[in-house]
DRENZA-884847 format. One record per residue (C-alpha): residue in one letter; x, y, z. Coordinates in steps of 0.05 Angstrom, whole numbers, padded with zeros to 5 digits, always signed. Last residue first. Layout:
BEGIN
aXYZ/...
//
This chain:
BEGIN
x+03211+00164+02640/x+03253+00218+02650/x+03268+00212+02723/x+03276+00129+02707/x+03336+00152+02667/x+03377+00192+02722/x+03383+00267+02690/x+03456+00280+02677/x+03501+00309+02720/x+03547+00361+02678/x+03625+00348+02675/x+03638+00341+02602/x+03681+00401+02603/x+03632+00440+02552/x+03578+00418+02603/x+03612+00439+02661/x+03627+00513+02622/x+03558+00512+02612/x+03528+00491+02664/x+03565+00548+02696/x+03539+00597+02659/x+03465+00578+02671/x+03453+00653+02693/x+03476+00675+02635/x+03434+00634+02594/x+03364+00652+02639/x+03377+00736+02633/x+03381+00721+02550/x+03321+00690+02547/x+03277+00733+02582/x+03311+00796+02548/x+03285+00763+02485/x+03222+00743+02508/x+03213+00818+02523/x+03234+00820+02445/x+03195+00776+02420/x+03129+00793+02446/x+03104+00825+02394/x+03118+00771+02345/x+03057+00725+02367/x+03060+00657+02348/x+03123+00646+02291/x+03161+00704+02332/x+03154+00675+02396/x+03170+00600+02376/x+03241+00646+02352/x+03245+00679+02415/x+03231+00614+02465/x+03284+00575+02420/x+03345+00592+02463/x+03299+00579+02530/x+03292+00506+02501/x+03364+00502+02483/x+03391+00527+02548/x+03334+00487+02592/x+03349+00427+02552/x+03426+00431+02569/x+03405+00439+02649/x+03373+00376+02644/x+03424+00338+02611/x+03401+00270+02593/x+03421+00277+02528/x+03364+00257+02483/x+03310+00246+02537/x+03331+00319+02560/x+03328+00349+02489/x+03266+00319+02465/x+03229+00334+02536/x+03246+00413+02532/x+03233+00417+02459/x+03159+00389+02482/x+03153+00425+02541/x+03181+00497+02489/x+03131+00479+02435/x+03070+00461+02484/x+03078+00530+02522/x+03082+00570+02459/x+03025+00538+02435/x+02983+00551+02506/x+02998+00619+02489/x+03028+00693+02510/x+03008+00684+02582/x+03051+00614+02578/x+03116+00652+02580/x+03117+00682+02653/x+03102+00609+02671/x+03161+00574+02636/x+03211+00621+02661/x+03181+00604+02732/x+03205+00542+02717/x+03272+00562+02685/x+03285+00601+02746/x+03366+00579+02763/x+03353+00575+02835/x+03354+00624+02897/x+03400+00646+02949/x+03391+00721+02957/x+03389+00705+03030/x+03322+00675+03023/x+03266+00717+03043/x+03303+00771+02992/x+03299+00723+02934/x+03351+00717+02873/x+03344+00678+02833/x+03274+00657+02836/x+03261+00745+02848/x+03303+00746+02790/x+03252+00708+02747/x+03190+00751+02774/x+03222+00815+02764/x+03244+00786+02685/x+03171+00781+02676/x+03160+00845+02692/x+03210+00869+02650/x+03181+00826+02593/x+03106+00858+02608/x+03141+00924+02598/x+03171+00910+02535/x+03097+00872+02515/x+03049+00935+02532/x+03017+00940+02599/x+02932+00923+02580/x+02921+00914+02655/x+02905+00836+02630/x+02980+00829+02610/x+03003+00849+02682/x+02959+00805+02715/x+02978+00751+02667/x+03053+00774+02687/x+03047+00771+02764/x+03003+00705+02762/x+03040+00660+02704/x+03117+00660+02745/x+03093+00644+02807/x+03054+00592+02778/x+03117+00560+02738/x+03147+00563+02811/x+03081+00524+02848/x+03076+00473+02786/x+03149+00457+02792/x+03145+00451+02868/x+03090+00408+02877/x+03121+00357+02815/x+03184+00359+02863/x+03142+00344+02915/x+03102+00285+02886/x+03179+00260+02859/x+03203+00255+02929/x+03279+00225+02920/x+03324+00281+02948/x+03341+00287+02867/x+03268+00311+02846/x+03283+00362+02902/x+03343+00390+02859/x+03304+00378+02796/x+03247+00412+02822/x+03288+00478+02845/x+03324+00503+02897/x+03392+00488+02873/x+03451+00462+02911/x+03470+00420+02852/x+03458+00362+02907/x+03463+00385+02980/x+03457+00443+03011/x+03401+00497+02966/x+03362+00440+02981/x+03349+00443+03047/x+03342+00367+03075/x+03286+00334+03070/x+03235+00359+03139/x+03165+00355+03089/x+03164+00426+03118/x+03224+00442+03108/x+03231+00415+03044/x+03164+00443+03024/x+03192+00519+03048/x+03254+00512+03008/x+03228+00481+02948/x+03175+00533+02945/x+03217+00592+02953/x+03179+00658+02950/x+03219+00707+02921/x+03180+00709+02851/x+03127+00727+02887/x+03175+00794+02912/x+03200+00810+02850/x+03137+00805+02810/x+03100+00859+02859/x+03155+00908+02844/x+03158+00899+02778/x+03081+00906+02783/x+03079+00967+02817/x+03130+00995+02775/x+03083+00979+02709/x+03027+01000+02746/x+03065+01072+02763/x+03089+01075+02680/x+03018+01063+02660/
//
């Protein structure tokens, strides 16, 4: 169990690497989005360049990368702690990727996916805590925090196994929004352009 586990680590990392914004911007030819905007390879960042079909490509293509390595995981029978270091793999492979320079985004997308193998409920709470926040403030980056905040608790109410891997999940995604925090608590944060969120 302890070799599949590794493998899978392993295996998260490196999908997790794979930079969708990056490689559609290039291939699209928009500019590289880890250079201009928030200088984050993410939808949002693309979402900004002004191709909303991409940026939709983008998030679906991250929150997959996300899902595969930890549903395969899950169906291998690896128990939850495990499954939540896997899915951590697969989130620091966003932020980190090794085809990229290390250069990667803030992985609340692929976040997303690692967390929809423990339920289609769990999914709907955090899009829907997601949207509330973001049409309320208009801060994307503040609905990730809350939304990723409130991942362990919806965990606990749907399937309290998992709480603590969501836990660690959680925790890894706040610190790496540290500086949208500190811009936020300065009231220097973009905010999402209305239409976006419409």
């Amino acid at each position: 169990m302890l070799l599949t586990t590794l493998v899978m680590t392993i295996l998260a990392y490196f999908i997790g690497s794979i930079s969708s914004a990056v490689l559609l911007c290039k291939i699209t030819n928009l500019p590289d989005p880890r250079t201009v905007g928030s200088k984050n390879p993410g939808a949002t960042n693309v979402l900004r360049l002004g191709n909303k079909f991409l940026a939709a490509l983008v998030l679906f293509l991250d929150i997959l990368k996300g899902t595969i390595p930890v549903w395969s995981a899950y169906f291998l029978a690896i128990e939850p702690v495990y499954l939540g270091i896997i899915a951590i793999a697969a989130c620091l492979g966003h932020m980190y990727p090794i085809f990229f320079n290390f250069q990667g985004g803030k992985a609340v997308a692929t976040a997303f996916g690692v967390l929809l193998p423990i339920g289609l409920d769990l999914g709907a709470l955090l899009i829907v805590t997601w949207l509330f926040v973001a049409k309320t403030t208009k801060y994307s980056s503040l609905a990730a925090i809350v939304t990723v905040s409130l991942a362990p608790f919806y965990t606990w109410l749907i399937k309290p196994d998992y709480v603590y891997a969501v836990l660690m999940l959680s925790t890894l995604i706040i610190i790496r929004h540290k500086d949208n925090i500190v811009r936020l608590l300065k009231g220097t944060e973009s905010k999402i352009s209305s239409s976006v969120l419409k």
